[in-house]
C-alpha positions in Angstrom: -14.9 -20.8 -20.4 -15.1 -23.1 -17.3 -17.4 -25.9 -18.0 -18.0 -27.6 -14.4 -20.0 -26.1 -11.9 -17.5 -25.5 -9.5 -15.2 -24.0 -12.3 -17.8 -21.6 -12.6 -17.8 -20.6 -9.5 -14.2 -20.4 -9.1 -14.3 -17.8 -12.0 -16.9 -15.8 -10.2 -14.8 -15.9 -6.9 -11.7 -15.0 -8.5 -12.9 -12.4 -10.8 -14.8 -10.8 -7.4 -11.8 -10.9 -5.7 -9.4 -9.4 -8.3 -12.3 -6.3 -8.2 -12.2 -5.9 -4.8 -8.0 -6.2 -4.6 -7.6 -3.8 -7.4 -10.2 -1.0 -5.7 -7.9 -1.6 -2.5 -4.7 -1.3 -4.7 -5.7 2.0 -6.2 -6.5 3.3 -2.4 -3.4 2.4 -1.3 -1.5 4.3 -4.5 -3.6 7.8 -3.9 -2.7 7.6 -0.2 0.7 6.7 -0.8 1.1 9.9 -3.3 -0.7 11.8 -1.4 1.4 11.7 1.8 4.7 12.2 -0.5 3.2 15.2 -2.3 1.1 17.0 1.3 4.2 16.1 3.5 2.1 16.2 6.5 1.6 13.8 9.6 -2.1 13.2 9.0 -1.5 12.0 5.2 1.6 10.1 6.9 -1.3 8.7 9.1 -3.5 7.8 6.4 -0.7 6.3 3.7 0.4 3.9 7.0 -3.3 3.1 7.8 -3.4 1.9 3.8 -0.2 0.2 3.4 -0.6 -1.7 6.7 -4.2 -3.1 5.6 -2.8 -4.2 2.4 0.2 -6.3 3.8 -2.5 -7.7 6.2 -4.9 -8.5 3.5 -1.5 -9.8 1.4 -1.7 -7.7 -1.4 1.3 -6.8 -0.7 4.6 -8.7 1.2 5.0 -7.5 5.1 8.9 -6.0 3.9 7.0 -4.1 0.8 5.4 -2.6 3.5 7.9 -1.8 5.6 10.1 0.1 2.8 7.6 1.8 1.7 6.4 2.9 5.3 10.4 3.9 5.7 10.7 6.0 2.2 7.3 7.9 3.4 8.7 8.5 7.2 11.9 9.6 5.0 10.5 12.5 2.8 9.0 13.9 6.4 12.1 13.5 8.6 14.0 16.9 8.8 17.5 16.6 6.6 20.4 15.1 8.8 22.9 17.7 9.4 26.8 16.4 9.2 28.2 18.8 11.9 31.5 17.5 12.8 32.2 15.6 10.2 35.1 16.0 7.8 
């Protein structure tokens, strides 16, 4: 247990902040499944909305981000077609 006062409050900052960043998390995992399971632009909307306000808050890296933004927009995308190809 911190003994200082301003160990104390450190503990009660930290402890506030890993509630608040592990509410956020959980939001960002429902609309992340949610878009992969609905397949629909709006959820798309939503699960980009989510997973760009985590990298910004940095509870995530800015390149998590942006793979997981590019593995949703790839479950939407119509399948490629290899016409002409041998």
């Amino acid at each position: 247990m911190p003994i200082t006062s301003s160990a104390k409050k450190a503990l009660r900052q930290s402890s506030q902040r890993r509630e608040r960043n592990q509410a956020w998390k959980e939001k960002l995992k429902e609309a992340v499944k949610k878009a992969a399971l609905e397949k629909s632009p709006a959820s798309l909307s939503a699960a980009y909305k989510a997973i760009d306000k985590s990298a910004k808050r940095g509870l995530i890296k800015k390149n998590k981000a942006a793979r997981m933004k590019s593995r949703l927009a790839k479950l939407l995308a119509p399948p490629a077609g290899r016409a002409g190809k041998k």
